[in-house]
C-alpha positions in Angstrom: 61.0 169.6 130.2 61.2 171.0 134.1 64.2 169.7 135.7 63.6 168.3 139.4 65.0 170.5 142.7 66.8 168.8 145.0 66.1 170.6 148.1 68.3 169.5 151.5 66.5 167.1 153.3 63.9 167.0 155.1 65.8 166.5 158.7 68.4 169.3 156.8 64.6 171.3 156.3 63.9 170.9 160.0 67.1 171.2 161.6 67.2 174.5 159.2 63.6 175.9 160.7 64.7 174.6 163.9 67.9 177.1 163.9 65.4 179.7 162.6 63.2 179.5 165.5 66.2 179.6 168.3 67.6 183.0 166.6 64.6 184.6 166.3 63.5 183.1 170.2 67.0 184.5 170.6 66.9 187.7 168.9 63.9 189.1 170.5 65.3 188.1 173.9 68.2 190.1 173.6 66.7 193.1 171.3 63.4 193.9 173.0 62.3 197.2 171.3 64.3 196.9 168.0 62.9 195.3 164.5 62.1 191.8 163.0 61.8 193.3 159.8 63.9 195.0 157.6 63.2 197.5 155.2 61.0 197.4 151.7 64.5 198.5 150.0 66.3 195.7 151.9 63.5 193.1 151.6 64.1 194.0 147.9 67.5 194.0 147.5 67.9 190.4 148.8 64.8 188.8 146.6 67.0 190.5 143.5 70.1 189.1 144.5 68.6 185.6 145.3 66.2 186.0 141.8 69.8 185.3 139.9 71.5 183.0 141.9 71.4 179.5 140.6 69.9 177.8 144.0 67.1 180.0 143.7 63.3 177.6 142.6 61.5 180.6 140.6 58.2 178.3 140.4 58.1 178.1 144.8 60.3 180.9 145.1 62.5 178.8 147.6 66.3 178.4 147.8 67.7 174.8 147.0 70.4 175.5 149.5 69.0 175.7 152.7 65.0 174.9 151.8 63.3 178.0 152.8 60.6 180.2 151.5 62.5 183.4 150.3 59.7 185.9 151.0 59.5 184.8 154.2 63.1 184.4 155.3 64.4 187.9 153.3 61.9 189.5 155.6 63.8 188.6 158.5 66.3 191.2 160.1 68.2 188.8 161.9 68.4 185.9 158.3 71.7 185.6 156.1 71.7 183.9 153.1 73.6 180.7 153.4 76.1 180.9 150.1 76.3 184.7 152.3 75.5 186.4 149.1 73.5 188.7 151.7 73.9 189.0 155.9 71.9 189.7 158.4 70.9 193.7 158.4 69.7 195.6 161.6 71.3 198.9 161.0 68.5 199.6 158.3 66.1 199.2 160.6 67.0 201.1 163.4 68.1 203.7 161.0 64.4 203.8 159.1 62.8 203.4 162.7 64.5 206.6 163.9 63.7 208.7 160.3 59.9 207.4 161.1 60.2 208.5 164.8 61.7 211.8 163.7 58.7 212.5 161.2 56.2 212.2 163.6 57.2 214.1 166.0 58.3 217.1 163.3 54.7 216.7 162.1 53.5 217.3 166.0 55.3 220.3 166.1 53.5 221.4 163.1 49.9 221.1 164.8 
C-alpha cells in the first residue's frame, strides 16, 4: 500500500519557487562571471544525502519539506536544503572553474 505525501501547499509551493527566482534574479546580479552550477561531485553529494533523509519522495524525486524537484534544485549553486542537511556551495565552483581554466591554457602551451 503507497502511503500519500503531504507536500507544503501549494501557496507554500509558490511562495517557495517565488524565493527561488528572486535569489537566483539576485545571484546573477551580484555574481556576473561566476557559476549557477555546482560540481558533478557536489550535485552528487547532495542527491545522496537527500536519497536517505525521510522528506525525500523517491517515486517524484521531490522533497516533502519545501516541494521542489531535487534534480533540479541540487543543481543550484546558490540552493540550501531547508532541514540544512546541505548549504549553498560556490567555492567548488570557482575552484573547478579555475582547475578547468588552468588546463586549457597548460594544453596551449603544449601546441
Amino acid at each position: 500500500m503507497s502511503e500519500k505525501k503531504e507536500y507544503p501547499s501549494l501557496l507554500e509551493q509558490g511562495k517557495n519557487l517565488a524565493k527561488f527566482t528572486l535569489n537566483l534574479v539576485k545571484y546573477i546580479h551580484e555574481n556576473q562571471g561566476k557559476g549557477l552550477i555546482v560540481s558533478d561531485e557536489i550535485f552528487n553529494k547532495r542527491l545522496d544525502i537527500c536519497k536517505t533523509c525521510d522528506k525525500y519522495d523517491k517515486v517524484q524525486q521531490r522533497c516533502i519539506e519545501c516541494g521542489c524537484f531535487l534534480n533540479e534544485k541540487a543543481k543550484m549553486s546558490f540552493e540550501k536544503c531547508p532541514l540544512e542537511k546541505w548549504e549553498e556551495d560556490f567555492e567548488n565552483w570557482e575552484h573547478n572553474l579555475e582547475n578547468i581554466s588552468k588546463e586549457i591554457s597548460e594544453s596551449k602551451d603544449l601546441t
